[in-house]
C-alpha positions in Angstrom: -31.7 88.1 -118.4 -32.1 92.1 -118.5 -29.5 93.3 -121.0 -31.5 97.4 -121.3 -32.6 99.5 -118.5 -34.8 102.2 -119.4 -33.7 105.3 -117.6 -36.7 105.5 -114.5 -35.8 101.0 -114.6 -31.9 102.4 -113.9 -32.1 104.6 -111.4 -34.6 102.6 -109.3 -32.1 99.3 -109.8 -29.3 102.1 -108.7 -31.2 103.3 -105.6 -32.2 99.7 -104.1 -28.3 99.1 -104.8 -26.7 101.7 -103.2 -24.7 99.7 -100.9 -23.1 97.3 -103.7 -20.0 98.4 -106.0 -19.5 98.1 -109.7 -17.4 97.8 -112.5 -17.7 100.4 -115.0 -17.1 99.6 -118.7 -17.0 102.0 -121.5 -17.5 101.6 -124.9 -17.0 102.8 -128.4 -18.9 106.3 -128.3 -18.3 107.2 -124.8 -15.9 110.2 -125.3 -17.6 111.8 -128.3 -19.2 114.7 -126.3 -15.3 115.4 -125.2 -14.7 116.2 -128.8 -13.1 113.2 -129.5 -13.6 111.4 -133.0 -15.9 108.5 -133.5 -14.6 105.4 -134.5 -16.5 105.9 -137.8 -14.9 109.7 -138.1 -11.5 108.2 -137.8 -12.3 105.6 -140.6 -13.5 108.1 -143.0 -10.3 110.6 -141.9 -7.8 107.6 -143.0 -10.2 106.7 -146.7 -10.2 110.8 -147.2 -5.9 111.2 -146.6 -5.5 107.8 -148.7 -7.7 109.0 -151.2 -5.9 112.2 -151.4 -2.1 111.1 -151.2 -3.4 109.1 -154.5 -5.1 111.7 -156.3 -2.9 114.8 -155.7 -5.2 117.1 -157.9 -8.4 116.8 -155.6 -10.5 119.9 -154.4 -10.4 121.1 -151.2 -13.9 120.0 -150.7 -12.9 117.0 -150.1 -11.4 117.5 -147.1 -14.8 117.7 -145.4 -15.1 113.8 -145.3 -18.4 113.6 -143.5 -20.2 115.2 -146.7 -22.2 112.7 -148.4 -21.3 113.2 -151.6 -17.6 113.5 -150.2 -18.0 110.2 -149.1 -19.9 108.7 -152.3 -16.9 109.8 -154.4 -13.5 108.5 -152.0 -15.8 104.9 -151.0 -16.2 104.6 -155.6 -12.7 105.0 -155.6 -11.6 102.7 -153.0 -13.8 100.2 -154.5 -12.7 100.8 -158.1 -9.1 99.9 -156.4 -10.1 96.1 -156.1 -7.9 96.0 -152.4 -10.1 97.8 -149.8 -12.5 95.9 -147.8 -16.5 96.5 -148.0 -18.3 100.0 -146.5 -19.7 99.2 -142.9 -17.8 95.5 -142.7 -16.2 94.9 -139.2 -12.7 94.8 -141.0 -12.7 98.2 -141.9 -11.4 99.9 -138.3 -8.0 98.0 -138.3 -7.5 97.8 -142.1 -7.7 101.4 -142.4 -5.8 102.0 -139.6 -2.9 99.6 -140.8 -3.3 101.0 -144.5 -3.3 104.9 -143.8 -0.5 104.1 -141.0 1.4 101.1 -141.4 4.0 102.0 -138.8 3.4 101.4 -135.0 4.7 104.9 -133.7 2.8 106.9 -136.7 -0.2 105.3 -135.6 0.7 106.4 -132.1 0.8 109.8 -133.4 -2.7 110.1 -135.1 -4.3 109.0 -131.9 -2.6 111.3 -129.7 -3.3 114.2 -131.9 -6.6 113.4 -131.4 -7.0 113.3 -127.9 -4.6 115.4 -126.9 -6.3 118.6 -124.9 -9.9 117.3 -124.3 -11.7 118.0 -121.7 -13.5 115.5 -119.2 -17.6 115.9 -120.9 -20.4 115.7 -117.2 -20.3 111.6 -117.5 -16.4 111.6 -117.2 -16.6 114.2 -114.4 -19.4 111.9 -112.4 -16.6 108.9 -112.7 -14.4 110.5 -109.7 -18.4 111.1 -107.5 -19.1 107.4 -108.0 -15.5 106.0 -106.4 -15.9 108.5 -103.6 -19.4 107.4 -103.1 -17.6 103.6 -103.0 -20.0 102.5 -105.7 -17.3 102.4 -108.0 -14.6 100.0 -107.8 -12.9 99.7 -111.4 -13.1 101.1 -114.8 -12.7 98.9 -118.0 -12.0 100.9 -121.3 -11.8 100.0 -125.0 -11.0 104.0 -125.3 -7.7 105.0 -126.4 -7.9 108.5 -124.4 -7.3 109.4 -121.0 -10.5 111.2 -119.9 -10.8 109.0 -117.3 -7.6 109.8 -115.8 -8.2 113.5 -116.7 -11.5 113.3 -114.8 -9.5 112.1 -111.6 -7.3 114.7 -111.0 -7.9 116.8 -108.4 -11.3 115.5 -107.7 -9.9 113.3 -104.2 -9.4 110.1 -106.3 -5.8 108.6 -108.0 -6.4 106.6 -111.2 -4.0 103.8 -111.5 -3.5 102.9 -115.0 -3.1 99.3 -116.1 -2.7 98.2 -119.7 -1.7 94.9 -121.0 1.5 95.9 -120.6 1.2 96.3 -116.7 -1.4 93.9 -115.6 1.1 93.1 -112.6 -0.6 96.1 -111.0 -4.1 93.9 -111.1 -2.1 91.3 -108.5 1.2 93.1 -106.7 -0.8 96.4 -104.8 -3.8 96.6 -102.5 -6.4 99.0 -103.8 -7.5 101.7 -100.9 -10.4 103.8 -101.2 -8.8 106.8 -102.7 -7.7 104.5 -105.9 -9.1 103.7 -109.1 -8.0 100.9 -111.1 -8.7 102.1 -115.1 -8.1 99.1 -117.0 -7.3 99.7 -120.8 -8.4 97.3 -123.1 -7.2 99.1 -126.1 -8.6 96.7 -128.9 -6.8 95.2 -132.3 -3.2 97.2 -131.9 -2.3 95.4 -129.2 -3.1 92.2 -130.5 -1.2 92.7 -133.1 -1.5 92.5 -137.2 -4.9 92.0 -138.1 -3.9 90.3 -141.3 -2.2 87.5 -139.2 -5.0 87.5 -136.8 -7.1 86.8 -139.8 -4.9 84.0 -141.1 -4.6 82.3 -137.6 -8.7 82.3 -137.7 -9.1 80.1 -141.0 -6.4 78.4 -140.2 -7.1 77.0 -136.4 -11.0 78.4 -136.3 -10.0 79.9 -133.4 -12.3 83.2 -133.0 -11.1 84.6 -129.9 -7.7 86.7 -128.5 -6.0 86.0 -125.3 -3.7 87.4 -122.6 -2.5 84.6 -121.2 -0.5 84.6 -117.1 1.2 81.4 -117.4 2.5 81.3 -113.9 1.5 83.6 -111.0 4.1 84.4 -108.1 2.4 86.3 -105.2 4.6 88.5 -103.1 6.0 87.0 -99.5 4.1 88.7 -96.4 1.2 89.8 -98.3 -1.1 92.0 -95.6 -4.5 90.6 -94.4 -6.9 89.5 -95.9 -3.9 87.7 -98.3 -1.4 87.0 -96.1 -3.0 83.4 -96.8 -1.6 83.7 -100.2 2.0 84.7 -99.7 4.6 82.9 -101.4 2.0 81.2 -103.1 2.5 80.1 -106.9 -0.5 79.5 -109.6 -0.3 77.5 -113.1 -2.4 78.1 -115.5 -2.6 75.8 -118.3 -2.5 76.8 -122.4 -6.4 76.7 -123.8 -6.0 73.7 -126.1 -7.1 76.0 -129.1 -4.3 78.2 -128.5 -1.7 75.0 -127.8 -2.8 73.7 -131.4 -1.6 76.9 -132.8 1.5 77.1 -131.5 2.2 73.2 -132.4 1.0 74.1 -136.1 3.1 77.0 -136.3 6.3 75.1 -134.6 6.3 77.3 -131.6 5.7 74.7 -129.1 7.8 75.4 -125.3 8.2 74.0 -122.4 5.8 75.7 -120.7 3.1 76.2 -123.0 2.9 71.7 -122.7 2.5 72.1 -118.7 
């Protein structure tokens, strides 16, 4: 299996393709030309203000974070504190999230300041071409801003956001052409603590997170093609992983047995 395209192996695999649709999933790094922080900005951002709110007689210099030698001196400190994980380890995102932030709606806040008034960069703006085109049929994020959305407006196409919060919209509307589902996938705050995450993983071995639809109701007098589904109703069953969990932690129910 291909996993890289060079660029000339792309757009030939795009041209002979031109009458399929895709899925569009973007990443870590996709907004950074919309002025948006990096995910490795916004961890050195949260070391520099903890390291400051501890060590009130700091220079301004040390404000400018991504400075080497800025960073040499808050990452010795942290590490002379005995509590903060290792530089470059995959634990570092949510801890210092959690650490400089620990409550929901401050956290909330940081991202929002950061996002707030950015503009769309050219790959955004080619997001609204694509669904026109009918090429495009969805958008998967891990991005906490809405350039996609941004991108959209007035450009003949109406994003429809879904979040784990809303995934309802996935099942209960039929997309037209003039739609565009943006999926936000959002990452470790909506799974919620880390620390407990982390727990749950030694404990159970289970390495994986999971939104779970227990039971799916499909609306009476669905339109073709579904009207074969209407009034239909789907089970799906607990992952046994995730059932041994809940009997270990005495949160056992009804329906997570069936």
């Amino acid at each position: 299996m291909i996993n890289k395209l060079q660029f000339d192996e792309f757009q030939r695999a795009i041209g002979i393709s031109k009458n399929d649709t895709f899925s569009l999933l973007l990443g870590a790094g996709c907004s950074i030309n919309s002025d948006i922080p990096s995910a490795e900005d916004c961890i050195w951002e949260w070391k520099r203000d903890i390291y400051k709110t501890n060590n009130s007689s700091s220079f301004g210099w040390i404000d400018n974070y991504k400075n080497p030698k800025t960073q040499e001196i808050i990452q010795n400190w942290l590490n002379n504190q005995g509590i903060y994980p290792e530089r470059g380890c995959k634990e570092e995102y949510s801890f210092y999230a959690y650490k400089c932030y620990p409550i929901d709606e401050h956290r909330r806040q940081y991202f929002q300041k950061i996002c707030s008034g950015k503009k769309p960069s050219i790959g955004y703006k080619l997001i609204p071409l694509l669904a026109r085109k009918g090429m495009l049929d969805s958008v998967w994020t891990t991005n906490l801003d809405d350039l996609v959305v941004t991108a959209c407006i007035g450009n003949g196409i109406q994003a429809i956001e879904i979040t784990l919060d809303s995934v309802q919209r996935l099942n209960n509307r039929p997309q037209n052409r003039h739609e565009l589902p943006v999926i936000k996938l959002h990452g470790d705050f909506k799974y919620g603590d880390p620390k407990l995450n982390e727990q749950i993983q030694k404990k159970y071995k289970v390495r994986s997170q999971l939104l779970h639809s227990w039971k799916l109701v499909m609306p009476e007098k669905l339109a073709q093609p579904l009207d074969y589904l209407s009034g239909k109703e789907f089970i799906a069953p607990l992952p046994a992983a995730f059932k041994k969990v809940l009997k270990g932690e005495g949160l056992e129910t009804a329906e997570s047995n069936s």
